[in-house]
C-alpha positions as CSV (number, residue, x, y, z in Angstrom):
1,X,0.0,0.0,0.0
2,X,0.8,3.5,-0.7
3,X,2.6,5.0,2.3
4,X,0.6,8.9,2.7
5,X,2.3,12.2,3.9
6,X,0.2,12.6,7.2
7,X,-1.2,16.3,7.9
8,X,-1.2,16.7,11.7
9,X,-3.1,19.8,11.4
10,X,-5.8,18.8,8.1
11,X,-6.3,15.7,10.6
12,X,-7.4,17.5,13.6
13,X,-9.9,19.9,12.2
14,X,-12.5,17.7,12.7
15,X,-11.4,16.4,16.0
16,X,-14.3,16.4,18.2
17,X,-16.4,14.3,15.7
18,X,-13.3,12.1,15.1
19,X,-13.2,11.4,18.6
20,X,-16.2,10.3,19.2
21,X,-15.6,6.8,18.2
22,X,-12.9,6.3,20.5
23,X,-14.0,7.9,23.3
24,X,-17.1,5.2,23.4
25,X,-14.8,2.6,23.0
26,X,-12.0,3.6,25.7
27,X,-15.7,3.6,27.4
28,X,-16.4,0.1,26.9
29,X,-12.9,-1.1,28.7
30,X,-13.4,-3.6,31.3
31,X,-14.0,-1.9,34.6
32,X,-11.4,-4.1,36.1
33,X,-8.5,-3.6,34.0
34,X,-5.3,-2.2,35.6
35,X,-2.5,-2.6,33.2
36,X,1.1,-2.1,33.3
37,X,2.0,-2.6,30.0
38,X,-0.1,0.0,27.7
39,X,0.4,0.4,23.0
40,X,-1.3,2.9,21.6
41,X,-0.8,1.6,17.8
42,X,-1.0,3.8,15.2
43,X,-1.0,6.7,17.8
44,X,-1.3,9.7,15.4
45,X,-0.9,13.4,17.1
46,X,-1.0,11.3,20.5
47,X,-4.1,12.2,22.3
48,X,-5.3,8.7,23.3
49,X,-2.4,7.5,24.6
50,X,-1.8,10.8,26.7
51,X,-5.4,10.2,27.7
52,X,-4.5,6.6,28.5
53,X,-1.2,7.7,31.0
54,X,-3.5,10.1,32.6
55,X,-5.9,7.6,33.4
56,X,-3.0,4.8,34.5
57,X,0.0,7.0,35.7
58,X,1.9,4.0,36.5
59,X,1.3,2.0,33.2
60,X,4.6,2.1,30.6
61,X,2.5,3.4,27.5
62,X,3.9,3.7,24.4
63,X,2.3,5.5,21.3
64,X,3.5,4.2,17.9
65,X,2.7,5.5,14.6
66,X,4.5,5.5,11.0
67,X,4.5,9.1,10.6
68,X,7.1,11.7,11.6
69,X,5.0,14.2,11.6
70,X,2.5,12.9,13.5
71,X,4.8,12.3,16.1
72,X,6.8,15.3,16.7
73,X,3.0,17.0,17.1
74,X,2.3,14.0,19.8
75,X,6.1,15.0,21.2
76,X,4.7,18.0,22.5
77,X,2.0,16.9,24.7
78,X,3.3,16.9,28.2
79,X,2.4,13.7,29.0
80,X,5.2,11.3,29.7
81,X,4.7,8.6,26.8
82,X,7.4,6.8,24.8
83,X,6.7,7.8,20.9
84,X,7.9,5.0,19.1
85,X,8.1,5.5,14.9
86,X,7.3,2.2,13.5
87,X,5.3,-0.1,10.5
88,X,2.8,-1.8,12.7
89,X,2.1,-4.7,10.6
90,X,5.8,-5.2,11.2
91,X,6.1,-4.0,15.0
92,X,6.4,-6.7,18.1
93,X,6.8,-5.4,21.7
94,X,9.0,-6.1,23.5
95,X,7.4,-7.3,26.6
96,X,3.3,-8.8,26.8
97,X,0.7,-6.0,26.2
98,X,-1.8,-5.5,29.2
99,X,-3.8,-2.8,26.7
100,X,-3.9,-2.5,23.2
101,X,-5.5,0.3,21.8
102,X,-5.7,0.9,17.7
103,X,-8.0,3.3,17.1
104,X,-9.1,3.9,13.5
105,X,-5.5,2.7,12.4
106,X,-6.0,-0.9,11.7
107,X,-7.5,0.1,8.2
108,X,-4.8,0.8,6.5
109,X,-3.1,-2.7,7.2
110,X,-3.4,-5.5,4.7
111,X,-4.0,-9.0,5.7
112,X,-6.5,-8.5,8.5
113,X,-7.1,-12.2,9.2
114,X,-3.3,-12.5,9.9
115,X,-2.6,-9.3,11.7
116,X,-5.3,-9.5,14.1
117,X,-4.5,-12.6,15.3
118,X,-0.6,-11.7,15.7
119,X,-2.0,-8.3,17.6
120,X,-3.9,-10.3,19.8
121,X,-1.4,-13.2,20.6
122,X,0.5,-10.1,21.9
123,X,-1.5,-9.6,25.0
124,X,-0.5,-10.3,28.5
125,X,-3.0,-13.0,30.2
126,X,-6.2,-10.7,31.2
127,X,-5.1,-7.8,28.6
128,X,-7.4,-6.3,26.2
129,X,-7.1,-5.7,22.4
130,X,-9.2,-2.1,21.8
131,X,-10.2,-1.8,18.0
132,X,-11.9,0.6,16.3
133,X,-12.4,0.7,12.5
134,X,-14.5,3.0,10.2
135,X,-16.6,1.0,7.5
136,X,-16.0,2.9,4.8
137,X,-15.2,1.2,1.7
138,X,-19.2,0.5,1.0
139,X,-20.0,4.7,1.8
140,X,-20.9,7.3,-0.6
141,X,-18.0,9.0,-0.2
142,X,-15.6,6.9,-0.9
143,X,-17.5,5.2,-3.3
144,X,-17.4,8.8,-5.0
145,X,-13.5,9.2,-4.4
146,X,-12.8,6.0,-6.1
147,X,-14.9,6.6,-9.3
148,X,-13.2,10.7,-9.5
149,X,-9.6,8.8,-9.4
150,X,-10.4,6.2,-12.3
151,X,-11.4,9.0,-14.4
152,X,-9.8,12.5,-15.6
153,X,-6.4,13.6,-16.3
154,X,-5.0,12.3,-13.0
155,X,-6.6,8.5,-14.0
156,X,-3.0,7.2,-14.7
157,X,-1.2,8.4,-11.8
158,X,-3.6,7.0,-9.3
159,X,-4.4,4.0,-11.1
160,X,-2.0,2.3,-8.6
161,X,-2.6,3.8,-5.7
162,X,-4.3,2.0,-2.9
163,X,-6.4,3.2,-0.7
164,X,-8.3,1.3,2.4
165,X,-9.2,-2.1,1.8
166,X,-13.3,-3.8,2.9
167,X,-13.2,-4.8,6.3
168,X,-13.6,-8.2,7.4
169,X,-17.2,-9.4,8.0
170,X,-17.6,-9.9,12.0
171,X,-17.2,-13.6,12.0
172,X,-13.7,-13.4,10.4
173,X,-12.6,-10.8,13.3
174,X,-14.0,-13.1,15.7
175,X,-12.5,-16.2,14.3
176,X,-9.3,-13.8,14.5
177,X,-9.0,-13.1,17.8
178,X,-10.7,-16.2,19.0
179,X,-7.1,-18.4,19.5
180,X,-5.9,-16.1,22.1
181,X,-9.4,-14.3,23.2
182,X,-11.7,-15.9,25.6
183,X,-14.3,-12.9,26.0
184,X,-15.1,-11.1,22.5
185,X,-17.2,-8.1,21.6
186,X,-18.1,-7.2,18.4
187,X,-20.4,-4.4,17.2
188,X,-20.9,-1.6,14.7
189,X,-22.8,2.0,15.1
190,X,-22.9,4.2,12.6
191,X,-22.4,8.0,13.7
192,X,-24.1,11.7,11.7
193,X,-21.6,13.5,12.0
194,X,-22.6,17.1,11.3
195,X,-19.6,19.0,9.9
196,X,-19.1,22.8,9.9
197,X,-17.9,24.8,6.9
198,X,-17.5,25.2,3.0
199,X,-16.5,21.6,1.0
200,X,-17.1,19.9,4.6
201,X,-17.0,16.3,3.4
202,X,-14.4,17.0,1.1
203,X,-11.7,18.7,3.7
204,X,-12.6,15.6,6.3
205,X,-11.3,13.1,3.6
206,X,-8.1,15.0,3.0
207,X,-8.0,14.3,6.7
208,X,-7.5,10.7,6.1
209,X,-8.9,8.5,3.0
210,X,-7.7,11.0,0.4
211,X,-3.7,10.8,1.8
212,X,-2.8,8.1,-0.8
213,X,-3.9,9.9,-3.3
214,X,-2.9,13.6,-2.5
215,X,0.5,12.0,-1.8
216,X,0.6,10.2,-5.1
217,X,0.2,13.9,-6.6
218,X,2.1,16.1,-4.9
219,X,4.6,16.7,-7.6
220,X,1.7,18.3,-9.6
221,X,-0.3,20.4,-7.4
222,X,-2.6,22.0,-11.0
223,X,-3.4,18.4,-11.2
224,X,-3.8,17.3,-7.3
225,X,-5.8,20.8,-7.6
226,X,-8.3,19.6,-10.3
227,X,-9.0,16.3,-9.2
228,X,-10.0,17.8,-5.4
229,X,-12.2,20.1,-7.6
230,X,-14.0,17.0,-9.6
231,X,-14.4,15.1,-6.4
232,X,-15.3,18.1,-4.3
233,X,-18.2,18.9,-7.1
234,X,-19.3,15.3,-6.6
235,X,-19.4,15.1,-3.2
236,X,-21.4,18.3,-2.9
237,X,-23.9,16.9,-5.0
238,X,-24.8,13.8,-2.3
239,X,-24.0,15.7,0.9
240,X,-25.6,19.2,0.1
241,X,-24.7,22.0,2.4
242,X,-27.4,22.9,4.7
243,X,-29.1,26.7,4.8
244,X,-27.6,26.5,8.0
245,X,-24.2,26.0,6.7
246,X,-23.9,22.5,8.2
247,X,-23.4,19.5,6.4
248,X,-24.4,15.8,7.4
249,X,-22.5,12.9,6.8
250,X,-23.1,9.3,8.0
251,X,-20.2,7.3,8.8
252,X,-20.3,3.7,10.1
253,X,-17.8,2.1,12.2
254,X,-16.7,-1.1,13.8
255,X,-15.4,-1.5,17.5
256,X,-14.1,-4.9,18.8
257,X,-12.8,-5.9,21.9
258,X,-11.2,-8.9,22.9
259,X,-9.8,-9.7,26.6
260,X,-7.0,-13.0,26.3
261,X,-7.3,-16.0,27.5
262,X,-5.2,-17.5,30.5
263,X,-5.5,-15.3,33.8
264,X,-8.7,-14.2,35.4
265,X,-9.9,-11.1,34.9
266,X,-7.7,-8.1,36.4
267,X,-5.0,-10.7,37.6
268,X,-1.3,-9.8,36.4
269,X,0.6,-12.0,34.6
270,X,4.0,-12.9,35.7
271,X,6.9,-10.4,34.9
């Protein structure tokens, strides 16, 4: 897959709706859990896993993410987490993993059936594996980014590029996590997001889904240019611009959590 430039600051302009997601899922943590041992993977600007030391000032919690940039944004929070820059589909820690956290990161890794079941066999006994996932692929939106790319004057330099992958149906993630997993949770909500501002839908995908691409034409901005013009056009045309000035856009996601087999819930493993 294409590896996108990151832009800390495109990325956080719609923080608050972006959040939302993870905040209910750092919700749905067992009530129990007291780990030692904390990932944040695929960290981004850092705010979970500065959120995650806050909560568990004793936990060793690590925030790891692919991009630089991403990074020296998360190095300025004052929190005291070790920022590691690393490909997670290639990362191991180094010691058993009490929390897990991958928060609308895993999406951009290939071979899910493989990767969650390698992320989970991580965990210490008792730890939990946090996911959450946007369902994207099947939405309007990106339905309407992938049809702009395949046609126009950019069609040949993004004819290559790859961009999020279809999730896994809930049975597969199950079946994942399942070998190291004794309690599983799987479920999907689907959030109306109400965004603020001119081209709404458009600037919240050069947030995240349109990286690949914008990446893959950075070396010609008249043409990177044109093609956010076709797709903004398009996407105005589905998700209209309210007399209000608001915009609404639906956006489904999927949360799973898993809690490892072997020790009883909020025992520690040994060290």
């Amino acid at each position: 897959m294409t590896s996108p430039a990151w832009d800390p600051q495109q990325y956080n302009r719609f923080e608050r709706q972006r959040d939302r997601a993870a905040l209910d899922l750092l919700g749905r943590l067992p009530d129990d859990l007291d780990p030692h041992e904390v990932w944040d993977v695929g960290c981004g600007t850092g705010q979970h896993a500065a959120l995650l030391k806050r909560r568990w000032p004793q936990a060793r919690v690590h925030g790891l993410d692919s991009s630089a940039a991403m990074l020296e944004q998360a190095r300025g929070l004052p929190d005291a987490v070790d920022w590691v820059q690393a490909d997670l589909e290639v990362w191991a820690p180094e010691r058993p993993v009490d929390l897990l956290l991958a928060n609308a990161s895993l999406q951009w890794a290939s071979d899910h059936q493989a990767l969650f079941a390698r992320l989970a066999a991580y965990l210490a006994p008792g730890g939990v594996m946090a996911v959450q996932m946007p369902m994207a692929w099947e939405t309007r939106h990106h339905t309407l980014m992938r049809q702009t790319a395949a046609v126009g004057p950019w069609r040949d330099r993004l004819a290559g590029v790859d961009t999020i992958q279809p999730l896994l149906s809930m049975a597969a993630y199950y079946d994942a996590l399942a070998g190291a997993c004794d309690d599983i949770d799987i479920w999907s909500t689907t959030y109306l997001h109400v965004l603020e501002g001119e081209d709404a839908v458009l600037e919240w995908m050069k947030g995240t889904a349109l990286r690949p691409y914008l990446t893959a034409l950075a070396d010609e901005p008249p043409l990177r240019e044109a093609f956010l013009k076709a797709l903004g056009k398009a996407l105005a045309e589905v998700f209209p611009q309210r007399p209000e000035g608001r915009t609404l856009l639906p956006f489904p996601r999927l949360f799973l959590l898993g809690r490892a087999s072997g020790a009883g819930a909020g025992s520690r493993p040994a060290r």
